[in-house]
N, CA, C and O of each residue as an XYZ file, in Angstrom:
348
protein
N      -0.888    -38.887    -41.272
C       0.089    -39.708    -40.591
C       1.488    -39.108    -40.731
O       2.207    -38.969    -39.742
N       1.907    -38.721    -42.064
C       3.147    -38.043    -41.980
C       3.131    -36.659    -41.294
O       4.008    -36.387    -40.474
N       2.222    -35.837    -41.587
C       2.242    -34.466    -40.578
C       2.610    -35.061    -39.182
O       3.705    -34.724    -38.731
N       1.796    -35.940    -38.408
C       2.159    -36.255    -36.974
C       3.385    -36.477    -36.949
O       4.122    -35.816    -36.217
N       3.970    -37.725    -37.967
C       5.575    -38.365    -38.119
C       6.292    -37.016    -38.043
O       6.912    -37.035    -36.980
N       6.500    -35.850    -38.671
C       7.043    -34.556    -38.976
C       6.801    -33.812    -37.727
O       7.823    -33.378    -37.195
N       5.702    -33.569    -37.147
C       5.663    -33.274    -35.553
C       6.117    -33.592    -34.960
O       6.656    -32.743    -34.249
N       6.270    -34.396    -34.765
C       6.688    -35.240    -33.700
C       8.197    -35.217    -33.551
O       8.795    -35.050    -32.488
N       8.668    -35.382    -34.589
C      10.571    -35.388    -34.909
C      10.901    -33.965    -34.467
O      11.906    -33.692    -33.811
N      10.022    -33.107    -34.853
C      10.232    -31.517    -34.787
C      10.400    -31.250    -33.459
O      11.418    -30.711    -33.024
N       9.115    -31.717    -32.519
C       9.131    -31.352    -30.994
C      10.203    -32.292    -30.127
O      10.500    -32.109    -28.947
N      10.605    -33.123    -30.817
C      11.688    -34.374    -29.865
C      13.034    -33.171    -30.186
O      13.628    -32.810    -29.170
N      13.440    -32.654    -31.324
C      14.443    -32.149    -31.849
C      14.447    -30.767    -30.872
O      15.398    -30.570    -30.115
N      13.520    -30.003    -30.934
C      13.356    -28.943    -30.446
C      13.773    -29.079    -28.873
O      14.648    -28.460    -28.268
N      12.690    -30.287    -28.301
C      13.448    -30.440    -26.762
C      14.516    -31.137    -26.514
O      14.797    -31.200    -25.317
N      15.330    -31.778    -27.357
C      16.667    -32.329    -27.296
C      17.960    -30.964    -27.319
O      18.959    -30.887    -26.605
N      17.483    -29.987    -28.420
C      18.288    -28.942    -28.645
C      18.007    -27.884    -27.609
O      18.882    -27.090    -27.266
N      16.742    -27.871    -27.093
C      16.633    -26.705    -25.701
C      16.891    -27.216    -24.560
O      16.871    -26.486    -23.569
N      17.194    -28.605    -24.447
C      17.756    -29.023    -22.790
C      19.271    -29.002    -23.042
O      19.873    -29.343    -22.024
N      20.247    -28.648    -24.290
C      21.590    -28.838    -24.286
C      21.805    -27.200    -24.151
O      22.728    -26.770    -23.459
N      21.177    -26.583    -24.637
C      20.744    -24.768    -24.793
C      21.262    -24.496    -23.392
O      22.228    -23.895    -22.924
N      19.841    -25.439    -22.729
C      20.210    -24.473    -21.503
C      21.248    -24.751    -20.606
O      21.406    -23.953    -19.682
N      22.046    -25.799    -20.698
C      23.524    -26.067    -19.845
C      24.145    -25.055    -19.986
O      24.129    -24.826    -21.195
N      24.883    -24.034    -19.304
C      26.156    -23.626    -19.792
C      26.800    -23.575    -18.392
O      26.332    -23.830    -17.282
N      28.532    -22.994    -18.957
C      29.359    -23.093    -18.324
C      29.489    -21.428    -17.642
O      30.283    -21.273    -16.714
N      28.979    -20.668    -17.961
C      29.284    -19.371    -17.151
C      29.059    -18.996    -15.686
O      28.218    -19.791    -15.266
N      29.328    -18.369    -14.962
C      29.043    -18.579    -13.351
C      27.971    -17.497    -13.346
O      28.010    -16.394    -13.891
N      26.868    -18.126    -12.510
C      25.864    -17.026    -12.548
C      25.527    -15.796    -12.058
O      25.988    -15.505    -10.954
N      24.652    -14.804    -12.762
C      24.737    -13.849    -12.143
C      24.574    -13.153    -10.895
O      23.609    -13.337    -10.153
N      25.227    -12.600    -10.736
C      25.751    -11.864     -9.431
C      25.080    -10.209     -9.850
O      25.203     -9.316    -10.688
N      24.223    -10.609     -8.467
C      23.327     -8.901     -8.690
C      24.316     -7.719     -7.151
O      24.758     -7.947     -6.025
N      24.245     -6.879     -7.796
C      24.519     -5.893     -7.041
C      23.750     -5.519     -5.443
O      22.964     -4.572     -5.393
N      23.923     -5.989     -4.723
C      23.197     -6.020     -3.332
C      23.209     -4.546     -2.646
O      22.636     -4.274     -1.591
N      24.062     -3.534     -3.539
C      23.964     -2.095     -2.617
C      23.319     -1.276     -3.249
O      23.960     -0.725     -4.143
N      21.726     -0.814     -3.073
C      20.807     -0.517     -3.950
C      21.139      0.910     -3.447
O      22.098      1.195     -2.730
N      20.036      1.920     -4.017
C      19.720      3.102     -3.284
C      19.814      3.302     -2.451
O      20.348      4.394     -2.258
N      19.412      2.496     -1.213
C      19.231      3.183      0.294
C      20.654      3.094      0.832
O      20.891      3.684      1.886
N      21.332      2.626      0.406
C      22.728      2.302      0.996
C      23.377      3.560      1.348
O      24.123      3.596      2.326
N      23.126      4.747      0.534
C      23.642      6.004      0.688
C      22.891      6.915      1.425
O      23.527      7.888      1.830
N      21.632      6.856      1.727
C      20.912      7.549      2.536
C      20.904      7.221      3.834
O      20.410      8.059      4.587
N      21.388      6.057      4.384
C      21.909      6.192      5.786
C      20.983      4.555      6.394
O      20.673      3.620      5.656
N      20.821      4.612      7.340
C      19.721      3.731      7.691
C      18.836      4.088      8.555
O      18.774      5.303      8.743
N      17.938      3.260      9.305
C      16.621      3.436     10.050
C      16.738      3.245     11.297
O      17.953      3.384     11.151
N      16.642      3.069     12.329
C      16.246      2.752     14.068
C      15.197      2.938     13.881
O      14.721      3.859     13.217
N      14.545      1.942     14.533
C      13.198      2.137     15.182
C      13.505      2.166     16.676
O      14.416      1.407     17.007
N      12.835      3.013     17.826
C      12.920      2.968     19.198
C      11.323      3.304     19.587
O      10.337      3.958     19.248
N      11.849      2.334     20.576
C      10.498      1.853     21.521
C      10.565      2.539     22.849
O      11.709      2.676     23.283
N       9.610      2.990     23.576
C       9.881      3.579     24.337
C       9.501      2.833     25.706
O       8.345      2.415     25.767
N      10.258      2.637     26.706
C      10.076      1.367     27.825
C      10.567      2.370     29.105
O      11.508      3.142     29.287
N       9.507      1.960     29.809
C       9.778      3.458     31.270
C       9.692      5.101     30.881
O       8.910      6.017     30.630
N      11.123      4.743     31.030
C      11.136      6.344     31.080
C      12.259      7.160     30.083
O      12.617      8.336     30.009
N      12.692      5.667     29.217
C      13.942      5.921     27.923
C      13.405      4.869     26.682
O      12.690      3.869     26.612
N      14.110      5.629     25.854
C      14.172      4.979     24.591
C      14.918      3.926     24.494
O      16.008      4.170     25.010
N      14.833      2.350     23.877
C      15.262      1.570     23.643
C      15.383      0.850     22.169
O      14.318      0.503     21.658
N      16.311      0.659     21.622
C      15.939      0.589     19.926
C      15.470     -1.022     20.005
O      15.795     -1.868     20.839
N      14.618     -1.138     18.877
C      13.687     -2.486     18.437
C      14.414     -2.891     17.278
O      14.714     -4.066     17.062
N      14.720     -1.873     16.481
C      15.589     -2.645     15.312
C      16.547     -1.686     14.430
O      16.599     -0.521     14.824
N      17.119     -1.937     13.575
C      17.888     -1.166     12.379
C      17.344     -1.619     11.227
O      17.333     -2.845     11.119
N      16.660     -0.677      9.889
C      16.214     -1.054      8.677
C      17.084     -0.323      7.651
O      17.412      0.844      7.862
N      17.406     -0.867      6.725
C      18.176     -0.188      5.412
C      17.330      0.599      4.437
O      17.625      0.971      3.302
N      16.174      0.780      5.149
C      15.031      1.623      3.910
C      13.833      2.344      4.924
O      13.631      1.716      5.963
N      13.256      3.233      4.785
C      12.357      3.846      5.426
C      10.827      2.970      5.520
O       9.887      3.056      6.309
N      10.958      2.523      4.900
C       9.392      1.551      4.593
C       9.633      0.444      5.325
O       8.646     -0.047      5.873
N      10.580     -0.034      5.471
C      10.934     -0.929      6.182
C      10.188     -0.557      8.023
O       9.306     -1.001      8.758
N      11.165      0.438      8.029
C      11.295      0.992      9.883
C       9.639      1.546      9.624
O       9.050      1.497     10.703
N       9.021      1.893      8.859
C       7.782      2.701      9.128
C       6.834      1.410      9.026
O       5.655      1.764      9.030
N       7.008     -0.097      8.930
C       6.265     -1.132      9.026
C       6.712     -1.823     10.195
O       5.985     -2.769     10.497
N       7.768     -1.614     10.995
C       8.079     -2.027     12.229
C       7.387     -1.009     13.214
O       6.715     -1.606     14.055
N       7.364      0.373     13.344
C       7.172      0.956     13.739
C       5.381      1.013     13.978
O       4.895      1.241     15.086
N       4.812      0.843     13.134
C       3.002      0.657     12.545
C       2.457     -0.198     13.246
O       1.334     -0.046     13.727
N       3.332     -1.446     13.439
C       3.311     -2.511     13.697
C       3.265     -2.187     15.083
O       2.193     -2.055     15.675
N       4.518     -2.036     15.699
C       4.455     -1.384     17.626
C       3.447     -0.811     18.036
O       2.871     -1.268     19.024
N       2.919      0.460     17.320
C       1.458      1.512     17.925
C       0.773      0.809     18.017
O       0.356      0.660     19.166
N       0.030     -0.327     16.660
C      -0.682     -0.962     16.876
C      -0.927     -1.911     17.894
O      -2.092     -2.094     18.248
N       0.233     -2.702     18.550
C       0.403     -3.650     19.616
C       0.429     -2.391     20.804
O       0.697     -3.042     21.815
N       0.331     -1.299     21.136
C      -0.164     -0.368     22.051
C       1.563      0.089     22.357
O       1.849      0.190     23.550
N       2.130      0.225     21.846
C       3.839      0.830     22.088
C       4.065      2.147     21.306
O       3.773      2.328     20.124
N       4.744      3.212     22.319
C       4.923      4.534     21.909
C       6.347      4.098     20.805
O       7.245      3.529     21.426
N       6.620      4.302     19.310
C       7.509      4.075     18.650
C       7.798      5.609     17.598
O       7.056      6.397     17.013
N       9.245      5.468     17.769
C       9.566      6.909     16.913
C      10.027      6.051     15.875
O       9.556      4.926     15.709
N      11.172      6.666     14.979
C      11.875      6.322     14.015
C      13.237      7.677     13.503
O      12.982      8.774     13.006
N      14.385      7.216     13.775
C      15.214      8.268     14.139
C      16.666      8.087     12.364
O      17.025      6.932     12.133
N      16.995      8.722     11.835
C      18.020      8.100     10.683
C      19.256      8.147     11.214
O      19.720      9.173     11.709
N      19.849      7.080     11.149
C      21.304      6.934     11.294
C      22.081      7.603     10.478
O      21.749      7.743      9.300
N      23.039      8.035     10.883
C      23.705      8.343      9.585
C      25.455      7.993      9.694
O      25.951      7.924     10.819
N      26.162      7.823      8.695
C      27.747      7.522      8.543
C      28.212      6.528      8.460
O      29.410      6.280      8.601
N      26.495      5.034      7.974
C      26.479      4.121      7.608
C      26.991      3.709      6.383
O      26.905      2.529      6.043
């Protein structure tokens, strides 16, 4: 009976002291949004309609434009992928 009594105080204490823990006053973190690709330029994807190229989109990463692009052949569309650059 006292072990439980002693448990019990322990786990009320423990979650009284970890819900005041986790308040604080600092402003939260702020992640850096300009990763790697930022310097390597960016992506176009172009679709090809008649008898010219027309762009489908702009991607900030190559994996990106090469899953837009995958995506077009498959739906039956001639698609390149060209790098921007002086972004």
């Amino acid at each position: 009976m006292t072990r439980k009594l002693i448990l019990a105080a322990l786990i009320a204490a423990g979650t009284a002291g970890g819900l005041t823990a986790t308040a604080s006053a600092q402003p939260p973190v702020a992640f850096d949004r300009h990763d790697h690709d930022h310097d390597r330029g960016r992506f176009r994807v172009l679709v090809r309609h008649r008898l010219h190229w027309d762009v489908h989109g702009t991607y900030r990463d190559r994996d990106d434009a090469q899953r837009a692009a995958r995506r077009l052949e498959r739906q039956g569309f001639d698609a390149r992928i060209e790098r921007v650059r002086g972004w």
